[in-house]
N, C-alpha and C positions, 0 to 999 in steps of 0.2 A: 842563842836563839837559833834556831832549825832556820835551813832552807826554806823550807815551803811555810813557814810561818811567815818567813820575809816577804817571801813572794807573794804571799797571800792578801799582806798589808801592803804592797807595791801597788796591786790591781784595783784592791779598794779606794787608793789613795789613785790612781791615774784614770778608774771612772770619776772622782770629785771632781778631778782637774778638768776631763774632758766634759764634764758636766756644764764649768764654769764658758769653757773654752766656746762650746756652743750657745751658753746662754747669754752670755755678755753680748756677743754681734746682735743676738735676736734684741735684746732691750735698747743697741744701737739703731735697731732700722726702728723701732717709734718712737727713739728719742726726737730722732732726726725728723720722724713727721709730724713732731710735736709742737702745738702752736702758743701754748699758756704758759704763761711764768711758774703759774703753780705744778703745772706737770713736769716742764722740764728739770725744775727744782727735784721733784720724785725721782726722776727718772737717774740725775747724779747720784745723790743718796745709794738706789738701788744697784749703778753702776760699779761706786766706791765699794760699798760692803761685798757685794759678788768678789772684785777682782781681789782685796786684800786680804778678805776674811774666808773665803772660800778658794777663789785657784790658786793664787800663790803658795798657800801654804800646802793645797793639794801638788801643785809643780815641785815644792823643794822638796814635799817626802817622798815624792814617785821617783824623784832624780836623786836623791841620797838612797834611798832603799834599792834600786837600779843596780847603782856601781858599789854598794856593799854589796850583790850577787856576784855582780863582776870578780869583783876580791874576793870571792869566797870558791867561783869560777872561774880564774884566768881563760882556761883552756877555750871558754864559750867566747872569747873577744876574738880569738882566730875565725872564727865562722862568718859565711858572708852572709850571710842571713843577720849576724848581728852585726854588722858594718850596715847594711843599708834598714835597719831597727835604729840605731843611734842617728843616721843623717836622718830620716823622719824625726828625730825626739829632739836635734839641735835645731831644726826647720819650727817644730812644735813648740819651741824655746824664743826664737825669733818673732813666730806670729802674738803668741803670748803678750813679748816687750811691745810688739805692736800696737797690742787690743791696750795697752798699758799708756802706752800714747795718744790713742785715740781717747782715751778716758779724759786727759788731759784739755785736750784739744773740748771735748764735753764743757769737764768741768770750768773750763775759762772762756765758754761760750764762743768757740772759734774754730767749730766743725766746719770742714769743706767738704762732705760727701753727703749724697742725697740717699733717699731710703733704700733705693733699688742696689746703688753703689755696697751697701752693709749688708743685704740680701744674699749678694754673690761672694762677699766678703766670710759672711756666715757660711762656706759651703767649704773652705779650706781644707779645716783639721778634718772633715769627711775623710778625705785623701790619705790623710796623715794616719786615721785612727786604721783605715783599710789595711794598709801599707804594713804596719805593725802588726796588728793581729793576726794578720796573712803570714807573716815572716816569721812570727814566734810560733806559729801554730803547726805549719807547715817546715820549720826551721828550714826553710828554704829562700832564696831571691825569687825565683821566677813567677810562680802561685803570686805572690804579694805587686811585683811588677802587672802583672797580666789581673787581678784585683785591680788597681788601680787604673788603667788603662779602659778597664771596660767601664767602673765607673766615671771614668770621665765620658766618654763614648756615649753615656746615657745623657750626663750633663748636658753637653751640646746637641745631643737629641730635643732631649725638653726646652732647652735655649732657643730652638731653632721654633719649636710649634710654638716659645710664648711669641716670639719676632715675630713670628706668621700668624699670631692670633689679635695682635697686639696692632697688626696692620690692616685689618677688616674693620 
């Protein structure tokens, strides 16, 4: 199989993941301000099939099709652009087993965070997905540093007016 065939099913498969990645928090913040038994019940269901049927298996072919470039690549793992590409995608690996957690915690009725808490939780892989595409695009650190940076810099901008809107 070609290169750019890999790569081509890598991208497909790590928009599925990022797909899941953002949708799972969102069905978290109205699990969580969910008040019926029948909703909540939904809301697992919808949880389960997202994380298993959907990003997991977008995660494992994004990360097997990844590091077959790698191997087909050596040379591109020297690059610092793909040193700080992989600690975004081990960080993106981390939050994943998270949301896998929290599933959990769901599905045996023993959530501790309230809707606003999975709101902010939901804005993570934002960071993570900038960080990457900046760095592969750009095959550079800095663009991808300074992406994310300013994205945050907006975050606590809009953080700041909801705190100041939120106290009128």
């Amino acid at each position: 199989m070609s290169f750019l065939v890999i790569k081509a099913v890598h991208v497909i498969f790590m928009v599925t993941w990022f797909a899941g990645l953002f949708y799972l928090p969102r069905l978290f913040v109205y699990h969580a301000m969910c008040n019926d038994i029948p909703g909540r019940e939904r809301f697992k269901v919808m949880e389960r099939k997202l994380f298993w049927g959907i990003m997991t298996p977008g995660a494992i072919i994004t990360i097997v099709l990844g590091l077959w470039m790698i191997g087909m690549n050596p040379a591109a793992y020297a690059a610092g652009w793909m040193h700080l590409k992989l600690l975004l995608v081990v960080l993106l690996i981390a939050y994943h087993i998270w949301c896998g957690v929290l599933l959990m915690y769901f599905r045996d009725d023993r959530n501790r965070h309230g809707h606003q808490w999975y709101r902010w939780f939901n804005e993570i892989p934002v960071f993570m997905l900038v960080g990457i595409v900046l760095a592969v695009v750009t095959r550079a650190v800095m663009p991808a540093v300074i992406g994310m940076a300013i994205l945050l810099a907006i975050f606590v901008v809009f953080a700041g007016m909801g705190m100041m809107k939120g106290r009128r």
